[in-house]
C-alpha positions in Angstrom: 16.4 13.9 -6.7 16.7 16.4 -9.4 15.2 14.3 -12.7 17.5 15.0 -16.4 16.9 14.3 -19.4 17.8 10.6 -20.2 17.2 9.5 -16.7 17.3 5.9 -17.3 14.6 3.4 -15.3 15.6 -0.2 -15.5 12.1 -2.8 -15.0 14.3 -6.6 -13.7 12.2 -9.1 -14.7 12.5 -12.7 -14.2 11.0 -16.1 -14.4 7.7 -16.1 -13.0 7.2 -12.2 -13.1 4.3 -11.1 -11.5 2.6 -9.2 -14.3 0.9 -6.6 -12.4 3.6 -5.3 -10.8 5.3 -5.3 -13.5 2.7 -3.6 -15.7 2.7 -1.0 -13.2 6.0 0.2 -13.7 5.7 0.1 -17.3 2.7 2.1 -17.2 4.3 4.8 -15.0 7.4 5.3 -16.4 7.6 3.4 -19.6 5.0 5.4 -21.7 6.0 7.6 -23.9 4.5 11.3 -23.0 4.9 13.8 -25.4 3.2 16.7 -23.3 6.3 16.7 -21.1 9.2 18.6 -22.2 11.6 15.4 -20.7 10.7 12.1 -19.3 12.3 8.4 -18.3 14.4 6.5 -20.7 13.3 3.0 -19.8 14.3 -0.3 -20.6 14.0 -4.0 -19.0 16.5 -6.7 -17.8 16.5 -10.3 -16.8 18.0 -12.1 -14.3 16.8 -15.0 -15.7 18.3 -16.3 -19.1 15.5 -16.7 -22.3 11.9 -15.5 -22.3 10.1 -15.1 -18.8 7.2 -16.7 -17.8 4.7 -14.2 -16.4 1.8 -14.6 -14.5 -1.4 -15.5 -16.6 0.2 -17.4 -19.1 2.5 -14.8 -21.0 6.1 -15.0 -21.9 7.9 -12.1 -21.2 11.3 -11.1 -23.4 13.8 -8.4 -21.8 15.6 -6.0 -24.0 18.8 -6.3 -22.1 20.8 -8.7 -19.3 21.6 -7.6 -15.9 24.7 -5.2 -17.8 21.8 -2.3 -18.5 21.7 -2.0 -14.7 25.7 -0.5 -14.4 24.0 2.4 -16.0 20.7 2.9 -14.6 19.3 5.7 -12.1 16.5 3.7 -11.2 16.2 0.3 -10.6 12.9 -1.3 -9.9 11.8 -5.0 -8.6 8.5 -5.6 -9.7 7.8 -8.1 -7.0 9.9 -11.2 -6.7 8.5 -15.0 -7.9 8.8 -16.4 -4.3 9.6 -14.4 -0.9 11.3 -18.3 0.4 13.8 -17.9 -2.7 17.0 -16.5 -2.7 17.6 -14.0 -6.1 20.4 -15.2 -8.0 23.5 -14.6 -7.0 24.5 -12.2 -10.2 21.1 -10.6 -9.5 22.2 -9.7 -5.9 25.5 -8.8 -6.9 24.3 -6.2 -10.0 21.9 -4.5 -7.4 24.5 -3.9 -4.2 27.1 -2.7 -7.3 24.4 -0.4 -8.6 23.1 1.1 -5.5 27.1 2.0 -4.1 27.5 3.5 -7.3 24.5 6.1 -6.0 21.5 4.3 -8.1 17.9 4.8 -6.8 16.5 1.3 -5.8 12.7 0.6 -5.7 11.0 -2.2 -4.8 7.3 -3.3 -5.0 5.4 -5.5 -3.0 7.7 -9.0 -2.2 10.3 -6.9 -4.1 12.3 -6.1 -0.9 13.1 -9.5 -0.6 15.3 -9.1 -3.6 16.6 -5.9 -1.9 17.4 -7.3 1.2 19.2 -10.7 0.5 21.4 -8.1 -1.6 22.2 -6.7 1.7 21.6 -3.0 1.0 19.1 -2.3 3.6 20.7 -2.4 6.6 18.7 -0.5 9.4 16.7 1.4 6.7 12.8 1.5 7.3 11.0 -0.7 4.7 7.6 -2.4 4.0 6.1 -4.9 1.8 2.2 -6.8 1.6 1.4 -7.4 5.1 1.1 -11.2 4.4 4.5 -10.8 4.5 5.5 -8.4 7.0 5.9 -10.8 9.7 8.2 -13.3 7.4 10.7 -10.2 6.3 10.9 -8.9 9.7 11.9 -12.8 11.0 14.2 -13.4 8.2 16.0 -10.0 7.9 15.7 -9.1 11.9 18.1 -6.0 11.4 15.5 -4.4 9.1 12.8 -1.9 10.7 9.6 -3.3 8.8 6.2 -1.2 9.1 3.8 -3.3 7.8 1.1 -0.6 8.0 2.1 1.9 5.5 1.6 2.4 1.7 5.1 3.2 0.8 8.4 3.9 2.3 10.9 7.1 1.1 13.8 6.5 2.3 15.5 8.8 -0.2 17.2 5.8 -2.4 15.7 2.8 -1.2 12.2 3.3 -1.6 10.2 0.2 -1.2 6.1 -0.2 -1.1 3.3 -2.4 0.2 1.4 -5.0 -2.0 -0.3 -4.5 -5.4 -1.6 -1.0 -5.9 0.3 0.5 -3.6 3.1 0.2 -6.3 1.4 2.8 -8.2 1.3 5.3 -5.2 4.8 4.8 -4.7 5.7 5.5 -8.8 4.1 8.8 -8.5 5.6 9.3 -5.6 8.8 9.3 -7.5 7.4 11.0 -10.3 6.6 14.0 -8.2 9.9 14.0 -6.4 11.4 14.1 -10.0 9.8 16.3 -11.9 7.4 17.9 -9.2 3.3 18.0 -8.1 2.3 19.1 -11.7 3.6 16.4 -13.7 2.7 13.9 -11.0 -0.9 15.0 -11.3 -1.1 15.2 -15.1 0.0 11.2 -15.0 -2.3 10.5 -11.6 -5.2 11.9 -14.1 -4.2 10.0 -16.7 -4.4 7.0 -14.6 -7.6 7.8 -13.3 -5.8 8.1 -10.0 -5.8 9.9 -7.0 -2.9 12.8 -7.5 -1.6 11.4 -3.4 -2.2 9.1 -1.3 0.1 10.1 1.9 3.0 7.3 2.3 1.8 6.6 5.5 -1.5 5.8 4.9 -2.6 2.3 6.1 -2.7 -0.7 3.9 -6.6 -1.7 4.9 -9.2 -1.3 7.6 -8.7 -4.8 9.2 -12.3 -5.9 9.9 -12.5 -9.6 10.2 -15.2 -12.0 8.8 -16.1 -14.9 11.1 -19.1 -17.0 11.5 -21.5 -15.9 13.7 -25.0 -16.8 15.5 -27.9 -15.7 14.6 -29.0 -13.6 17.4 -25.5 -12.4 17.7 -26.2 -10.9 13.7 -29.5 -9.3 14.4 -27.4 -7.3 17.7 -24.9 -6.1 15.3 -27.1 -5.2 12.7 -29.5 -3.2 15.6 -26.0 -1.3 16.5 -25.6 -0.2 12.5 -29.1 0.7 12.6 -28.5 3.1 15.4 -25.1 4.2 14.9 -26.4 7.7 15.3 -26.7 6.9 18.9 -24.0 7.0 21.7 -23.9 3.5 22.1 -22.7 1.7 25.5 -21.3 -2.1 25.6 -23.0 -2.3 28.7 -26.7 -1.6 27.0 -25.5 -3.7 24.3 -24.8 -6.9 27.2 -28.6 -6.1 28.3 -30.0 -6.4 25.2 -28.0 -9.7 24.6 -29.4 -10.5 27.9 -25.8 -11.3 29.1 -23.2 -10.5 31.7 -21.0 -7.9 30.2 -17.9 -10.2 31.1 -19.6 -12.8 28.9 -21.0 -10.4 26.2 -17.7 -9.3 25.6 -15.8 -12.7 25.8 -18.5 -13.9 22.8 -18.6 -10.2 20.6 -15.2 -11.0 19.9 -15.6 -14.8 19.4 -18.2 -13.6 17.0 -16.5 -10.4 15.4 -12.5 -10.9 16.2 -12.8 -8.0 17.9 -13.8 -5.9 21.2 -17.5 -4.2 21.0 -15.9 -1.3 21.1 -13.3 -1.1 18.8 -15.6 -3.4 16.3 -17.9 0.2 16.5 -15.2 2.5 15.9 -14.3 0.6 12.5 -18.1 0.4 11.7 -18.6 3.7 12.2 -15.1 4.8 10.0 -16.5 2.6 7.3 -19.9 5.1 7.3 -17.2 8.0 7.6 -15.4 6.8 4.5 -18.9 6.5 2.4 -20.2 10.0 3.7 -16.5 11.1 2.5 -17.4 9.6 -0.8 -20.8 10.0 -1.6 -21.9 12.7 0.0 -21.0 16.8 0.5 -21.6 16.6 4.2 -19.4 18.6 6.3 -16.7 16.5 8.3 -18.7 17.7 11.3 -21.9 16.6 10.0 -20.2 13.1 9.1 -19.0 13.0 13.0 -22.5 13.3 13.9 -24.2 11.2 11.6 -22.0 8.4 12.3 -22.1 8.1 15.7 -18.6 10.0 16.7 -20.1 13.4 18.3 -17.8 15.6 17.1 -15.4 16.7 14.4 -12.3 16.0 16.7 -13.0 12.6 17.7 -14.0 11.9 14.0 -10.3 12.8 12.9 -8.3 11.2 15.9 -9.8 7.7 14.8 -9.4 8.5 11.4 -5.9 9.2 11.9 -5.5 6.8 14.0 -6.8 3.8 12.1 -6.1 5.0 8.8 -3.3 7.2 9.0 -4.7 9.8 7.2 -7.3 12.9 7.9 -10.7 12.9 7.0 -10.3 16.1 4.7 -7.5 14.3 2.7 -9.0 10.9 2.5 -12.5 13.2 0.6 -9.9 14.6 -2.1 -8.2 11.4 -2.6 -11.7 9.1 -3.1 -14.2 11.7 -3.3 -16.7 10.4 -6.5 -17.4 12.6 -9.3 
């Protein structure tokens, strides 16, 4: 999408607003910015009559009622005050007018709920905070729901995963409006990363359970070593256990196989070597147990949707 002058960006807010999605939105494309030749018009709406109650104990007022969104490009849902409640019905009725009148619609975090009880997502690929992945998926089963991505383009629906993921998604739409130089200047300004790929996963998912004593001192022995190639068999001898057993209590104790419960200790050294250090992807491969540079990036990928070389500019320090 092509962005004009006077491209108008309509915030809905509501009763119970969740303030920072909300502020989010404001921040990207409420703010005035004088060192761009054009930028968003932006204004806010309520589906909700009187002041809003926002999270943290503020009152929120909206310039306009639900009328400001026959005329808005974009239309954003700053989350939604409960994913078991349906959106009013004039809510639902202003977004499915506004988006078959060609309208961009965005959604942040539980957002999409809002979008989908106004039943303009049919078939289209969307996500939303993984807590509530599984609950969208049951409760709209025609949607396809990825519950492992940052953000979803979808061209006019464009939805996004919880919290800051918003904010990946809003430059997202910066840079497909006014291109990668603008996007950047704001990212800066944000003290942001300029991209973090769509599809890059929400979280590493490394559980915290309780665990034995002698079960901590094993795992702490593996991060110790994680230089080494590292067998689950040597690690059953050293537990001085069958390997059938040693495996059945690792994953009572982690949540997770021995040897998947490696690769995400050894991506989590990956992603501080990324950070911290000036090491050579290869030299990061070695150092944290992988071997080489290619296996480094196929777990990378794999876990993290993203590539090792990317991941460095997006986090890098300093």
């Amino acid at each position: 999408m092509t962005s004009k002058p006077n491209h108008l960006v309509a915030a809905v807010i509501y009763d119970g607003l969740c303030t920072f999605e909300y502020g989010m939105v404001v921040e990207a494309f409420g703010l005035e910015r004088p060192e761009f030749e054009t930028w968003y018009d932006f204004t806010t709406c309520s589906a909700d009559s009187g002041p809003c109650r926002a999270l943290g104990g503020l009152q929120v007022t909206a310039e306009n009622g639900l009328e400001a969104l026959e005329k808005a490009d974009t239309i954003v849902i700053p989350g939604w005050r409960s994913v078991h409640e349906r959106p009013p019905e004039a809510l639902l009725e202003a977004i499915w007018a506004a988006y078959y009148r060609g309208a961009r619609i965005v959604s942040i975090c539980s957002g999409v709920f809002v979008l989908a009880a106004a039943g303009i997502l049919q078939n289209q690929k969307v996500t939303t905070h993984w807590r509530y992945a599984d609950l969208l998926a049951e409760k709209y089963p025609e949607l396809k729901v990825d519950p492992n991505v940052l953000f979803i383009d979808e061209g006019r629906i464009m939805t996004s995963a919880g919290s800051a993921a918003g904010l990946d998604l809003c430059l997202n739409i910066i840079r497909n409006d006014f291109g990668p130089a603008v996007a950047n200047k704001v990212a800066k300004r944000l003290v942001l990363p300029a991209q973090r790929d769509g599809g890059q996963a929400q979280f590493i998912d490394r559980p915290l359970v309780r665990r034995e004593q002698a079960m901590d001192e094993l795992l702490q022995w593996v991060r110790d070593h994680i230089q080494m190639p590292i067998k689950v068999e040597d690690l059953a001898k050293r537990a001085h256990m069958s390997l059938r057993t040693f495996i059945r209590r690792f994953k009572e104790a982690t949540g997770l196989p021995p040897a998947k419960w490696m690769i995400q200790e050894r991506l989590a050294l990956a992603c501080t070597c990324l950070e911290e250090t000036m090491m050579s992807v290869e030299e990061v491969a070695t150092h944290c147990g992988f071997g080489i540079a290619d296996t480094l990036r196929h777990h990378f990928r794999d876990q993290m949707g993203i590539s090792p070389t990317r991941y460095r500019q997006n986090y890098q320090l300093g």
